[in-house]
Every structure is written in C-alpha cells, then in structure tokens.
Backbone as a ProteinNet text record, in pm:
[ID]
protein_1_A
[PRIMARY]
XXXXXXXXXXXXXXXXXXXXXXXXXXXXXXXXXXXXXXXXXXXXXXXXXXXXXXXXXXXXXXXXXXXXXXXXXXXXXXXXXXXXXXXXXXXXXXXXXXXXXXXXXXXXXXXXXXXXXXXXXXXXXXXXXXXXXXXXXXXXXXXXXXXXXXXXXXXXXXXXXXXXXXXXXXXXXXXXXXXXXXXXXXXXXXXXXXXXXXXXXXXXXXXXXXXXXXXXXXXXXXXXXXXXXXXXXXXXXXXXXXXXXXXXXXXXXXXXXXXXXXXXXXXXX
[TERTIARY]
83.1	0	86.9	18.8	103.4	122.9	237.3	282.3	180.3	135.4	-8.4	28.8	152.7	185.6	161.2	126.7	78.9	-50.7	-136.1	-246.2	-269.7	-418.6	-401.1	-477.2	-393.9	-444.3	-588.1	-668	-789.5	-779.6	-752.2	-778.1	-905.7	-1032	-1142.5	-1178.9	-1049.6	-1101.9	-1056.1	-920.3	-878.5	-974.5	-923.9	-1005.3	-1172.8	-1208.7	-1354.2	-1350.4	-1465.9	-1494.8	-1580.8	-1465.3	-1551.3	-1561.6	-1656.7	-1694.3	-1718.4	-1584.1	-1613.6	-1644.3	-1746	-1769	-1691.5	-1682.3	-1603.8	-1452.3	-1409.7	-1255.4	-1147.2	-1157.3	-1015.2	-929.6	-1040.1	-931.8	-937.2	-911.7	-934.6	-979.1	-1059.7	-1077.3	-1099.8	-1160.6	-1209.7	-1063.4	-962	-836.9	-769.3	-762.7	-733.1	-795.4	-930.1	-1015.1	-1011.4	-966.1	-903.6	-770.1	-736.1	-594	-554.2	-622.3	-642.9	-752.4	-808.5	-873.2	-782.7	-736.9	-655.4	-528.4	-463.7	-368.9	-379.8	-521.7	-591.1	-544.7	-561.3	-577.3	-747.8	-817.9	-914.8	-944.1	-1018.4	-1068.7	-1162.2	-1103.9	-1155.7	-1159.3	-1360.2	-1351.9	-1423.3	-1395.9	-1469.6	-1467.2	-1522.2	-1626.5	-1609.6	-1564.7	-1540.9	-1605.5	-1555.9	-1589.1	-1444.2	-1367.2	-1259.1	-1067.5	-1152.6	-1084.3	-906.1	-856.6	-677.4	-669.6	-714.9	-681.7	-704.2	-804.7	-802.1	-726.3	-646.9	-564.1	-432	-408.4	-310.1	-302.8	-395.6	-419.1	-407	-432.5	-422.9	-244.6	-202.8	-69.7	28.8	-24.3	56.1	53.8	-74.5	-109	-102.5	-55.4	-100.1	68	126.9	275.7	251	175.9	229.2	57.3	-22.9	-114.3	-173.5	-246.5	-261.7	-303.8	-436.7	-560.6	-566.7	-541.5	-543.3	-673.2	-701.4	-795.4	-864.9	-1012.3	-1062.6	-1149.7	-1156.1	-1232	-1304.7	-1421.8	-1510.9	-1595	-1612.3	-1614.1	-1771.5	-1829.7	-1997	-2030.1	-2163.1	-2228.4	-2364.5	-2307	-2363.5	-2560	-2509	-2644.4	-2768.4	-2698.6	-2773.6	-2796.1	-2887.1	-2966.8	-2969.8	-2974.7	-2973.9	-2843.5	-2755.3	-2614.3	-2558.2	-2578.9	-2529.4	-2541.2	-2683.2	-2754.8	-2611.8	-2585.1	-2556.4	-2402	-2350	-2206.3	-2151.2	-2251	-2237.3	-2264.5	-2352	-2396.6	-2245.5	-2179.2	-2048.3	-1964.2	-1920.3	-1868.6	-1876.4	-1995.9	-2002	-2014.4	-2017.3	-2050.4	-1859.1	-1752.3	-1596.5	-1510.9	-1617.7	-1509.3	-1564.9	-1756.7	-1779.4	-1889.8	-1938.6	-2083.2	-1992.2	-2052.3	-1985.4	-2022.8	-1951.3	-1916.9	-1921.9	-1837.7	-1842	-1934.3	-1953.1	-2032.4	-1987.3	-1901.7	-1844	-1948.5	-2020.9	-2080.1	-1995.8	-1889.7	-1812.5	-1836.8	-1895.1	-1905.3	-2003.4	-1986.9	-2050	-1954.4	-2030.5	-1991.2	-2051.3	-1979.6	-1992.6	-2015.4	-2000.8	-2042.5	-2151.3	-2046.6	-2064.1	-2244.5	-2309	-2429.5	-2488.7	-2554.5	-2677.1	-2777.5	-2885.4	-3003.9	-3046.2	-3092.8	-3135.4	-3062.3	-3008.9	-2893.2	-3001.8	-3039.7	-3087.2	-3227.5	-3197.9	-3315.9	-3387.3	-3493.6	-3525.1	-3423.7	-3382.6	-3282.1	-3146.2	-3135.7	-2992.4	-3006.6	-3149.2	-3153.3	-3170.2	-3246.4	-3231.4	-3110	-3056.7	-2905.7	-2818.3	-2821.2	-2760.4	-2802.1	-2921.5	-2981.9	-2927.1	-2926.5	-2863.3	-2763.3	-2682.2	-2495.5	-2426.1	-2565.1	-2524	-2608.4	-2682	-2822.6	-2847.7	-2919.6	-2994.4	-2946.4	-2783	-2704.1	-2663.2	-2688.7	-2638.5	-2758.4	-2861.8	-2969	-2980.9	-2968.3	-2985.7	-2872.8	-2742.6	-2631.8	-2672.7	-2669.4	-2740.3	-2863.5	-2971.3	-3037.7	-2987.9	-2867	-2801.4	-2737.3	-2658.4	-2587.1	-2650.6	-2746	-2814.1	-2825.5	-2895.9	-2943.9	-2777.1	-2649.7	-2589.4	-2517.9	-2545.2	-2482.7	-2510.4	-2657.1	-2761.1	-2705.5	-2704.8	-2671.4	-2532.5	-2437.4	-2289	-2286.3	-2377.5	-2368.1	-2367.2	-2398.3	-2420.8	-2309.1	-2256.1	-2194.3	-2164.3	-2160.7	-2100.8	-2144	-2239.5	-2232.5	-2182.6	-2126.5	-2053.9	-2069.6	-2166.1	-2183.9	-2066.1	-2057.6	-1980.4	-2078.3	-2053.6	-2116.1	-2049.3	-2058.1	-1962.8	-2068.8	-1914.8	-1967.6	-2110.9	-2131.6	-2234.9	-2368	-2400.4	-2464.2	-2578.6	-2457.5	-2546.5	-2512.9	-2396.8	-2384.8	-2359.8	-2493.5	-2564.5	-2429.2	-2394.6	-2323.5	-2417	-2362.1	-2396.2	-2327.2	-2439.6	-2315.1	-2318.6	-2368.5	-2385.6	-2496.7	-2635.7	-2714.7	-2796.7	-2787.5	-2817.3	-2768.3	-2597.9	-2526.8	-2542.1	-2589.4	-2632.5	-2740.8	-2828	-2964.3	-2965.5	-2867.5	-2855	-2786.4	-2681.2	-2613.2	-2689.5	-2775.6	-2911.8	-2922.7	-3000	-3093.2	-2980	-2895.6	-2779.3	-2810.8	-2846.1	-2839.5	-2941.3	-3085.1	-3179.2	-3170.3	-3095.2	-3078.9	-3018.4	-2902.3	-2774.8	-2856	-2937.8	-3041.4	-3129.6	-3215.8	-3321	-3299.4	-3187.1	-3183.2	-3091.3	-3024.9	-2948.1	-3038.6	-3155.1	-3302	-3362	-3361.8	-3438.3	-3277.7	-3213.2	-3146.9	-3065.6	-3083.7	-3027.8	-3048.8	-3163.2	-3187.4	-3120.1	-3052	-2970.8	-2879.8	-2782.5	-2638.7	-2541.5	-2623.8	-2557.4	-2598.5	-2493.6	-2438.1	-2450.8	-2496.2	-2503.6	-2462.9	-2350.1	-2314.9	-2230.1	-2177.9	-2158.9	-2032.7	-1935.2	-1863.2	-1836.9	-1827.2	-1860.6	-1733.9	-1673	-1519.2	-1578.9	-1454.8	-1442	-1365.6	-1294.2	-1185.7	-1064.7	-1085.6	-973.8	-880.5	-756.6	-697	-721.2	-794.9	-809.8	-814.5	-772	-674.5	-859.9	-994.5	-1109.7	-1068.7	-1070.3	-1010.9	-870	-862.4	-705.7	-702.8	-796.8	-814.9	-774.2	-788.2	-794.5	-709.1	-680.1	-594.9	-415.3	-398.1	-310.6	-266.7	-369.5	-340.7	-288.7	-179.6	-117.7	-234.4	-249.8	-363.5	-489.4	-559.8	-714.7	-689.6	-597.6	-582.4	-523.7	-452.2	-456.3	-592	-642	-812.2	-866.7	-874.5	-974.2	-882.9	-789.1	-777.7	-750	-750.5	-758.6	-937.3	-1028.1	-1141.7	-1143.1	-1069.2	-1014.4	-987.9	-1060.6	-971.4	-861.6	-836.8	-707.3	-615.1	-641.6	-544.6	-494	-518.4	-509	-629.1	-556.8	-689.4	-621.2	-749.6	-718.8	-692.7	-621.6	-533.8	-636.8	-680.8	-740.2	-735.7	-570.5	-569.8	-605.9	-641.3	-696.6	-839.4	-929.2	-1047.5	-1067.3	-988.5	-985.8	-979.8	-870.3	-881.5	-975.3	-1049	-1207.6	-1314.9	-1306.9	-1408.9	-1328.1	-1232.8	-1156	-1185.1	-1209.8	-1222.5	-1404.5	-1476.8	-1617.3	-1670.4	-1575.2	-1583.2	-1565.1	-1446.3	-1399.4	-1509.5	-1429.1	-1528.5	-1534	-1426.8	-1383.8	-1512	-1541	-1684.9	-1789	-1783.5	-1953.6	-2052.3	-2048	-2118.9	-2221.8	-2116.5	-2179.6	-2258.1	-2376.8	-2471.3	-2545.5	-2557.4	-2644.2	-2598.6	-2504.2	-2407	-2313.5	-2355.3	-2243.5	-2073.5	-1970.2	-1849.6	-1784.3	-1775.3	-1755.9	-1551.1	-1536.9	-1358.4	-1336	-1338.9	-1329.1	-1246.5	-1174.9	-1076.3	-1160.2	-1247.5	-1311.5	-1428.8	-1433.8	-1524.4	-1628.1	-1715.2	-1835.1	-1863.2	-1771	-1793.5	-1833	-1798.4	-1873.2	-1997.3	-2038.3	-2186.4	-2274.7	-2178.8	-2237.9	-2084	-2098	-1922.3	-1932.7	-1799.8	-1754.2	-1755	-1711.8	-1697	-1594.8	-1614.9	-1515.8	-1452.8	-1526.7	-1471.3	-1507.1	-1396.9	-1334.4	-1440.5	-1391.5	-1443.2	-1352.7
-120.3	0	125.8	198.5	388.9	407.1	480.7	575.8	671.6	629.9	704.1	857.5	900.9	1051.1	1082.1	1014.4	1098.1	1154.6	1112.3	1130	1251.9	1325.6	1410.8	1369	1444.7	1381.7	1468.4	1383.2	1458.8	1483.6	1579.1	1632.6	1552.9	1576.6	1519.5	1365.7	1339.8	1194.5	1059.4	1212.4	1110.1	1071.1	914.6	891.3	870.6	875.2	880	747.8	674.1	516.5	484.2	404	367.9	259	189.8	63	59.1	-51.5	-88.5	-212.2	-242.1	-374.7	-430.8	-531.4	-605.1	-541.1	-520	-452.4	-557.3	-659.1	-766.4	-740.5	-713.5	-752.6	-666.7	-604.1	-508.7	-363	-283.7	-120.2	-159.6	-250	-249.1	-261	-311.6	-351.4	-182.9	-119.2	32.1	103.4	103.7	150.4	123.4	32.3	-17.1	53.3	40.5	107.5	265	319.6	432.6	509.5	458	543.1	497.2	363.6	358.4	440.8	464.9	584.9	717.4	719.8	901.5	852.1	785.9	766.8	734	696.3	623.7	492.4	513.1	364.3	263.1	188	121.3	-19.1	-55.1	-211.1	-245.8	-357.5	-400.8	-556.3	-624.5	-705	-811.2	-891.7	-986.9	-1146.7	-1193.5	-1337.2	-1399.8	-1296.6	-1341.2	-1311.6	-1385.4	-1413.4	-1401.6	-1544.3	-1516.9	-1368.8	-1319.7	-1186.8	-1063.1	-1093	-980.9	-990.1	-1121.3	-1161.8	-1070.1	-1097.7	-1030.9	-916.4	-840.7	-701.7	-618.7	-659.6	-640.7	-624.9	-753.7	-764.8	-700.1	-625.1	-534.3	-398.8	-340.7	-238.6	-168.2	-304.4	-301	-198.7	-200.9	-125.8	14	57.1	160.7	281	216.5	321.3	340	395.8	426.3	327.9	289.6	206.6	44.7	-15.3	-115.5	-169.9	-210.7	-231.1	-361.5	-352.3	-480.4	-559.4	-683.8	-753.3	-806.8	-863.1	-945.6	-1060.4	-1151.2	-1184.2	-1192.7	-1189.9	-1140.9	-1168.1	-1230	-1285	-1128.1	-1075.8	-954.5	-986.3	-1082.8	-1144.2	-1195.2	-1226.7	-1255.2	-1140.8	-1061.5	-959.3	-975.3	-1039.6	-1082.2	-1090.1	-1157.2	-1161.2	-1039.9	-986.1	-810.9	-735.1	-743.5	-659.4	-664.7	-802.6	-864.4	-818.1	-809.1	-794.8	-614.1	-563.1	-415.2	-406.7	-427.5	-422.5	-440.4	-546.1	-600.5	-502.8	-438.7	-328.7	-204.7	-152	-54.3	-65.7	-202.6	-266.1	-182.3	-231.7	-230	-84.6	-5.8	57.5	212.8	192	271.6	340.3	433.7	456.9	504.2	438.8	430.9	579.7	695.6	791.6	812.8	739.8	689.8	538.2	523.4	401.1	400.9	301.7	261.1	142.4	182	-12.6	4.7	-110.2	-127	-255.1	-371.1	-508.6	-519.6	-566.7	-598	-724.1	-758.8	-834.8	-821.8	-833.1	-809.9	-935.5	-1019.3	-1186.3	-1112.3	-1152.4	-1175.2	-1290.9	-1283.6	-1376.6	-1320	-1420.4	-1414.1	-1352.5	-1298	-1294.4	-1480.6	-1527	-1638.6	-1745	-1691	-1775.2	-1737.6	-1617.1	-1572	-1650.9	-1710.8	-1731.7	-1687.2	-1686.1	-1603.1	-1616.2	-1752.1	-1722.3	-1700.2	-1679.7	-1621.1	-1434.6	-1401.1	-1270.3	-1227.1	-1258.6	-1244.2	-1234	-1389.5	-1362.9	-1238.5	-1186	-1058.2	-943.2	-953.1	-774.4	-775.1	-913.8	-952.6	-911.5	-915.8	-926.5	-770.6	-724.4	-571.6	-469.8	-510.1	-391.1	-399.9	-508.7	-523.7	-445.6	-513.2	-481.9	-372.7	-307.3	-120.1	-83.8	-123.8	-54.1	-71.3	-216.5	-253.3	-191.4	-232.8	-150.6	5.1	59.5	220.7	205.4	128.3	125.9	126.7	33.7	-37	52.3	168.8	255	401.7	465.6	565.1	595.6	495.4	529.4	569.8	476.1	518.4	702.9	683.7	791.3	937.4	958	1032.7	1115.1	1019.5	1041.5	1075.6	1078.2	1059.9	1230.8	1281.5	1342.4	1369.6	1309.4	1271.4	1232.2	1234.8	1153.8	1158.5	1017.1	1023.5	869.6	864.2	734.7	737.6	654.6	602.8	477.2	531.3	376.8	356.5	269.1	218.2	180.2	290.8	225.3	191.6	240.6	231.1	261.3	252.4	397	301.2	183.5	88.6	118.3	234.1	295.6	392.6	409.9	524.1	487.2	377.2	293.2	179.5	102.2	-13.6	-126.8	-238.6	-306.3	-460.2	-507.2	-680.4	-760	-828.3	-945.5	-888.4	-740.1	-693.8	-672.1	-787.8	-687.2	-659.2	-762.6	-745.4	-652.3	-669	-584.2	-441.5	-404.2	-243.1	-255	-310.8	-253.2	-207.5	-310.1	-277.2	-161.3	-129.2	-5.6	131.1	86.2	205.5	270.9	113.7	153.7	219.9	214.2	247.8	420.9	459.1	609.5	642.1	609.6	665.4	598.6	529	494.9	603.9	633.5	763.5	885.3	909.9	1069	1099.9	922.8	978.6	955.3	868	914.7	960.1	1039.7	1228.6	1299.7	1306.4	1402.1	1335.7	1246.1	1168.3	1243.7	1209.2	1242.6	1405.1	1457.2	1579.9	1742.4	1631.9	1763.2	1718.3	1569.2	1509.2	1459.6	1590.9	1614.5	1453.5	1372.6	1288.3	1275.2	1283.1	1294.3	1155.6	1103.3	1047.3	1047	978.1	1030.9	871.1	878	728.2	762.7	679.2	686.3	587.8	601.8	518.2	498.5	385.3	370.4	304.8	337.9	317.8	175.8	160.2	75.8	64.1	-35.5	-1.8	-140.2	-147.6	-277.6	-310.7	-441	-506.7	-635.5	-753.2	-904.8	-914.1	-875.5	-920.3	-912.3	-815.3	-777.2	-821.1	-909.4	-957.9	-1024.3	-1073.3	-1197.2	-1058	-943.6	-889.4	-747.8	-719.9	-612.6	-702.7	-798	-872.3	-933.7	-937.7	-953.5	-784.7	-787.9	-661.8	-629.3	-719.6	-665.3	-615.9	-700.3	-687.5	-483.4	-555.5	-401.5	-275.4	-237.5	-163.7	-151.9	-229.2	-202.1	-152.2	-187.1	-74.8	75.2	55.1	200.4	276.7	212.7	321.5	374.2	286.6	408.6	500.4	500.9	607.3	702.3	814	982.3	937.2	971.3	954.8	807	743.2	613.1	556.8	534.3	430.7	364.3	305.7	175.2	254.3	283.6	333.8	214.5	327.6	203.9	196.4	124.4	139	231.6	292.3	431.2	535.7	550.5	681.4	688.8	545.9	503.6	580	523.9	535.3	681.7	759.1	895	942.6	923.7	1028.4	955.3	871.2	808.4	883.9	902.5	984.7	1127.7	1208.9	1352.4	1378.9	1240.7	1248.6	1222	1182.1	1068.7	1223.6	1309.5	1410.6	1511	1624.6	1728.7	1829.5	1797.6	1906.8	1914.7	1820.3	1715.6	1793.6	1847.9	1913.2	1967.6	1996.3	2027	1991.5	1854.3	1755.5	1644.5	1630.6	1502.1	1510.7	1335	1302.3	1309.4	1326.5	1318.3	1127.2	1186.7	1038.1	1066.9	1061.5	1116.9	963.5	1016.9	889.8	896.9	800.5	826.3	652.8	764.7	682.7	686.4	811.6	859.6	900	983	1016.5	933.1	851.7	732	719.8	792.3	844.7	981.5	1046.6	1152.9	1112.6	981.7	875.2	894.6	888.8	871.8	718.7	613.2	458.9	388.6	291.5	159.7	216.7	220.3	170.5	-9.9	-10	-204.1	-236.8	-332.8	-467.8	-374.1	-259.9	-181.1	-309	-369.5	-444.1	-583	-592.3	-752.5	-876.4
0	0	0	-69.3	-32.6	128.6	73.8	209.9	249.1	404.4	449	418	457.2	435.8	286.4	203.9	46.3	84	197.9	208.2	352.4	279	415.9	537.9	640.3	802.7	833.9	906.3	980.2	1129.3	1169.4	1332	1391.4	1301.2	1356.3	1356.6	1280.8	1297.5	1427.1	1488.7	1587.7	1685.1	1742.6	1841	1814.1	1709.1	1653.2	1636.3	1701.9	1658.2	1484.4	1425.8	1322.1	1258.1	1193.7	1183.6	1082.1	972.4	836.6	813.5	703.2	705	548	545.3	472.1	435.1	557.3	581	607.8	584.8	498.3	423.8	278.3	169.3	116.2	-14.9	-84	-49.5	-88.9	-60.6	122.1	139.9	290.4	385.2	338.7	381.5	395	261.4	261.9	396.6	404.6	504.2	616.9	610	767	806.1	698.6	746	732.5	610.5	599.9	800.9	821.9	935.4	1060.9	1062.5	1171.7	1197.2	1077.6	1108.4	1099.7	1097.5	1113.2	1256.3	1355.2	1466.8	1562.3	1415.9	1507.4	1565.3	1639.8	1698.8	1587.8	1544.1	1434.3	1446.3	1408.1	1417.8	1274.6	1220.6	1109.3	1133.9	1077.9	1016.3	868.8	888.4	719.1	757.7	692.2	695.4	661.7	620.7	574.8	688.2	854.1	963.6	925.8	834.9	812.9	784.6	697.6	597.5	697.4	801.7	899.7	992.3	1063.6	1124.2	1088.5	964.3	897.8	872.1	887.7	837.5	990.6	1103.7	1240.3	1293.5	1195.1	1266.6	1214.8	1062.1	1035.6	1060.9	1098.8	1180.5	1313.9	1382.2	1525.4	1594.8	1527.5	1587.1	1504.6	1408.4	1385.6	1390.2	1492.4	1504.3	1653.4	1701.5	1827.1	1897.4	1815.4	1895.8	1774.9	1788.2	1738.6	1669.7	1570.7	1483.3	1585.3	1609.6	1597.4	1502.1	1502.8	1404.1	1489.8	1380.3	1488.7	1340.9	1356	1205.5	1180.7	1084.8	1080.1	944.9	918.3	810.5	808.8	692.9	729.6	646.1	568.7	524.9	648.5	746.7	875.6	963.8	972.7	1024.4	1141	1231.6	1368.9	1375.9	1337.8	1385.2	1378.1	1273.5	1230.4	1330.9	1412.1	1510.3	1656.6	1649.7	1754.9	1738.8	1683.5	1659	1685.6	1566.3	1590.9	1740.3	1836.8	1941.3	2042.3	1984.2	2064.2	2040.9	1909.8	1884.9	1942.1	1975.7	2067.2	2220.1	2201.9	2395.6	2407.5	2345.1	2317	2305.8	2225.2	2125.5	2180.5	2191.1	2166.3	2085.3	2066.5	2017	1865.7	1788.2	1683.7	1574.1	1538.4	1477.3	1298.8	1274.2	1113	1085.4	1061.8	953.8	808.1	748	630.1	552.3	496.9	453.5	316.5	285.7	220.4	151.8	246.9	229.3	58.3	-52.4	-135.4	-239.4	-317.5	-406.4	-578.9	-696.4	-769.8	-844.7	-840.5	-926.1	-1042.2	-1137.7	-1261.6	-1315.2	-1385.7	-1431.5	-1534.1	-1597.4	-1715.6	-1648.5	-1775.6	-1727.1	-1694.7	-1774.3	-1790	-1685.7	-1631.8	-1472.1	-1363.3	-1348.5	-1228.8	-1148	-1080.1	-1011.2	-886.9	-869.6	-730.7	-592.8	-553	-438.5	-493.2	-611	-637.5	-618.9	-713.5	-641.3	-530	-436.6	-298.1	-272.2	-292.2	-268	-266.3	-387.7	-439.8	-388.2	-370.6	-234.8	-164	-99.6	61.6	100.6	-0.6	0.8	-49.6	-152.7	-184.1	-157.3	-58.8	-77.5	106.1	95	236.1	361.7	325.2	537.9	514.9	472.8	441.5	527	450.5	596.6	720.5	704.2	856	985.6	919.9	930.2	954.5	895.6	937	1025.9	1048.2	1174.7	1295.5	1308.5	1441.5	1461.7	1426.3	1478.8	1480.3	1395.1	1437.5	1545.9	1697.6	1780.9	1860.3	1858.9	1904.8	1817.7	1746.9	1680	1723.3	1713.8	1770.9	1907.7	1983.3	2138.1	2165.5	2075.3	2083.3	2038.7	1972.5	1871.1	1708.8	1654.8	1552.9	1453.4	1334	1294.1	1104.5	1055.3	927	869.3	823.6	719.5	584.5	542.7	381.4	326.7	234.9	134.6	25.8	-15.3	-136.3	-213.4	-321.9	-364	-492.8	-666.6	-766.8	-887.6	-1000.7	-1119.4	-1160.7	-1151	-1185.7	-1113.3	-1051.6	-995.1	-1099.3	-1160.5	-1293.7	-1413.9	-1454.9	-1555.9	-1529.4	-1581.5	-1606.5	-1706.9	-1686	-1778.2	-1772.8	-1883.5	-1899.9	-1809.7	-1757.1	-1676.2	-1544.2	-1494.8	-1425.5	-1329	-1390.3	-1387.8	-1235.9	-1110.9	-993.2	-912.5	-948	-857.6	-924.1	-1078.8	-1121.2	-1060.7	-988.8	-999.9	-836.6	-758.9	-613.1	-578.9	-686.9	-694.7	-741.3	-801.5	-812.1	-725.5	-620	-532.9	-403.4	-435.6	-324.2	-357.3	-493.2	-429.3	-394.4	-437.9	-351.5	-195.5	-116.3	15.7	54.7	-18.9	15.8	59.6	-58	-67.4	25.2	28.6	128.9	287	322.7	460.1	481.8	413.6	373.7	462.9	389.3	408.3	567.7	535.1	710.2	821.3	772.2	923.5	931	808.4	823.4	953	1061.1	1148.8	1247.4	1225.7	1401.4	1311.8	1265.7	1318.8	1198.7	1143	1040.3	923.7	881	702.4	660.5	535.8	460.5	314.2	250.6	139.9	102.8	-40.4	-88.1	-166.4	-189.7	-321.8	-375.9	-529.2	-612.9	-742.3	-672.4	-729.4	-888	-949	-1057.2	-1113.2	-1198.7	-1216.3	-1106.4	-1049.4	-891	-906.5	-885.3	-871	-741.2	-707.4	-572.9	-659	-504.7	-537.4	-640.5	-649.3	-708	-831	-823.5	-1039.1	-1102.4	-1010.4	-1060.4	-1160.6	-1229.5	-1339.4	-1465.1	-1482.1	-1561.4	-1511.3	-1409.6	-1377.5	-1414.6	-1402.1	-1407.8	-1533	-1619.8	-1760.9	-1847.7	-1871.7	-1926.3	-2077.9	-2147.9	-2242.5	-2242.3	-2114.3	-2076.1	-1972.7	-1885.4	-1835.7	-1901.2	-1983.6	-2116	-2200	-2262.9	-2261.4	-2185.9	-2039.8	-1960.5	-1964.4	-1933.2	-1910.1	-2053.7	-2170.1	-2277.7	-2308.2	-2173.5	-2201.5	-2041.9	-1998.1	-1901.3	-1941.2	-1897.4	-1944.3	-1883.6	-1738.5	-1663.8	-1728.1	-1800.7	-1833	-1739.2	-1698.2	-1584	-1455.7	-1378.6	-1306.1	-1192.4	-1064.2	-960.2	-851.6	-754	-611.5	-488.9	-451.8	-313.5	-210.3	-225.6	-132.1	-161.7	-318.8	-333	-332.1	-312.6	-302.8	-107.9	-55.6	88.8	141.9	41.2	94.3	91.1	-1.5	-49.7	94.6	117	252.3	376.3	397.4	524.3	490.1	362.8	357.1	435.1	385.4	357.3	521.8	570.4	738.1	817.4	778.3	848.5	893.6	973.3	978	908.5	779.4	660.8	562.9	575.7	484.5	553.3	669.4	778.1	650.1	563.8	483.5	328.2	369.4	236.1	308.6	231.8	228.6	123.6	123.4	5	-120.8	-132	-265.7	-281.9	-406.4	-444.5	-517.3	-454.2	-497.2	-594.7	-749.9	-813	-838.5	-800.5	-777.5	-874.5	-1016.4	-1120.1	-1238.3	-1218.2	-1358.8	-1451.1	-1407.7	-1515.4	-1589.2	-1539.4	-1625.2	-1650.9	-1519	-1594	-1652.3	-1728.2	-1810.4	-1976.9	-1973.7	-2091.6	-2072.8	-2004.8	-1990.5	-1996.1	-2045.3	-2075.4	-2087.1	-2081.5	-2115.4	-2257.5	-2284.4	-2409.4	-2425.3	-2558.8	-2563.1	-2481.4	-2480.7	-2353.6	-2267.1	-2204.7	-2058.1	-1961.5	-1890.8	-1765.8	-1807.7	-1944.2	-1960.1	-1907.8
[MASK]
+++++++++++++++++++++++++++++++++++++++++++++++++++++++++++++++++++++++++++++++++++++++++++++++++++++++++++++++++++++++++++++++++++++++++++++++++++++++++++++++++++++++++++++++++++++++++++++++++++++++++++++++++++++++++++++++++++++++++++++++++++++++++++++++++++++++++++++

C-alpha cells in the first residue's frame, strides 16, 4: 500500500470510533488502514478471519488504537444486530459508519433465479440498511456523525453481466439521498462513493493480464486503473469534519469514467 503521508491527516477523525464492514481484503483492507492511522478507533467485520488476522498484525505497531475484528455474516440480520452491538458494547458509540461489504459476481439474465436474487440484495443492498439502523441510535446520542456507502460507477452505468449488482447499486443512491433528508436535522451525514476501475486481489483476473488491463484504461480519461488508497482517501475527507457540509451526494472516484456517460466495448471484460 502507499505511504499514508501521500495522504491528508484529519484532526477530527482522531479517536472517533468507526466501523467498516467487509474490511479484509481489498478497498475495505485500505479503510481499515487508511482510518486507523488518522488515529481512530476502528472495528470491522469480514468473513474473511486469516486476511483480517493479517491485516491487524501489520497495523497493530504503527497506530494508536489497534484495529478490531469481529467476524460477521452480514447477510444474517440478527447476527449483524448482535455484533455491531459487541462493537459498541468495546469501542464505543460508533461515529463513522463505512458499509463497504458488497460483491460483484458476474451472471446471465437467464442464470438468475429467485434465491440467487435475494441472494444478491442480501450481500449488496440489504445490510447497508440494517447496518445504518443499528448505529443511528448510538450515533444520535454521541452526537451525531457520518455514514458512507460504497457504492460504484455501476450505480449510474448499467453493464452486462452486471445486472443485480447495477440494480442494487441504483438503489444504493436513492438509500444515500433519502436518509441524507431523514437524518439531516440530528447532526448525520449520509453520502456514498462510487469507485471506478480499482486494482483489488477481485479484479485480478484482468488487472493482471497486461492486455485486458490496457483495454480498460484506454477508455479512461485519466489512463489508468485506480489504487485502493486513493479510493480510501475520499471516505476519510467524507468521514472528516472538513466534509460538515456535504450530504447526500455520491463522490464517483473513477478517472473520469463516468464523463462517458455509458461503457464503451469490452470496458473491464
């Protein structure tokens, strides 16, 4: 990963408890590490136990408060309840809210069946809300606060092969907007960003092929595939108190990519 010093520090974020979910591997791994060396109190959430193991033990000497994990099937609504609950029993009335956790799996139309879609709300849609229920009340009382969806440029461009995780990414901005508007008189922000072409170990089948990745980024204005840390900075500007003034916006940190307005051909086939 980049040297945290390319990136700028937040005053307001020290000591602020915040809770990312699917913070293992990829952008969530950045996010973990990106807020732990603001100097907050930071716990997240994977399924993916070694990788957070590891991500702890490389952190744990060079930031204040040591990252916790706690491992959570965020598809299970009751367990979710139960975990966040453990998190603030620990850490603290939780400040930021990150829902990061999603999945992108590739399918046909003609693949999809009803518990495969469910499936797919579940995993990209559902625990964002519920998630934002479970910590409101602490948020509220703490003073209010900062939620951040992930969401991505597939939000406002639709692709093939895409088509559950575009439609959950839709619905991710009217979630962003309207409880923007629901909570904007107690003190928390709501706002999303929506990465673009990013190298994480997911996109490796094609960030890793020197031809396939040259294709994506020759429909990049910027030419090139973005890093996880510059995904992470824009959630630490948005988390901060520099941010006191934005909600309900979706910040797309994409190289430009949606100034297309639609994919070009074989964009990140």
């Amino acid at each position: 990963m980049a040297a945290q010093e390319e990136f700028a520090h937040y005053p307001s974020l020290r000591d602020r408890v915040v809770l990312i979910t699917g913070g293992a591997t990829g952008i969530g791994a950045a996010l973990v590490e990106q807020f732990a060396l603001q100097g907050s109190k930071v716990g997240f959430v994977d399924l993916a136990a070694n990788e957070a193991q590891e991500l702890i033990g490389k952190l744990k000497s060079q930031c204040v408060h040591t990252p916790l994990f706690l491992s959570c099937d965020l598809t299970d609504i009751p367990a979710l309840r139960t975990t966040f609950a453990e998190m603030e029993d620990r850490l603290g009335a939780v400040r930021i809210l990150v829902n990061n956790a999603a999945n992108d799996d590739r399918h046909e139309l003609s693949d999809v069946t009803p518990e495969y879609w469910d499936n797919r709300m579940a995993v990209n849609l559902r625990h964002h809300f519920f998630a934002i229920q479970s910590v409101v009340p602490g948020m509220r009382a703490a003073g209010g606060g900062s939620i951040i969806n992930c969401s991505s440029v597939h939000q406002i461009i639709p692709k093939p092969g895409y088509l559950a995780y575009s439609i959950a990414k839709g619905a991710m901005a009217n979630l962003t907007r309207t409880l923007a508007l629901e909570f904007a008189g107690r003190g928390i922000r709501v706002n999303a960003v929506g990465p673009g072409a990013i190298d994480t170990p997911l996109n490796a089948a094609w960030t890793g092929d020197q031809a396939k990745r040259a294709a994506v980024e020759g429909h990049i204005p910027l030419r090139r595939v973005g890093t996880v840390e510059e995904i992470a900075a824009v959630f630490a500007f948005l988390a901060s108190d520099d941010a006191s003034y934005v909600t309900g916006q979706t910040i797309y940190a994409c190289g430009g990519l949606t100034l297309f307005g639609e994919f070009r051909d074989n964009w990140a086939s």
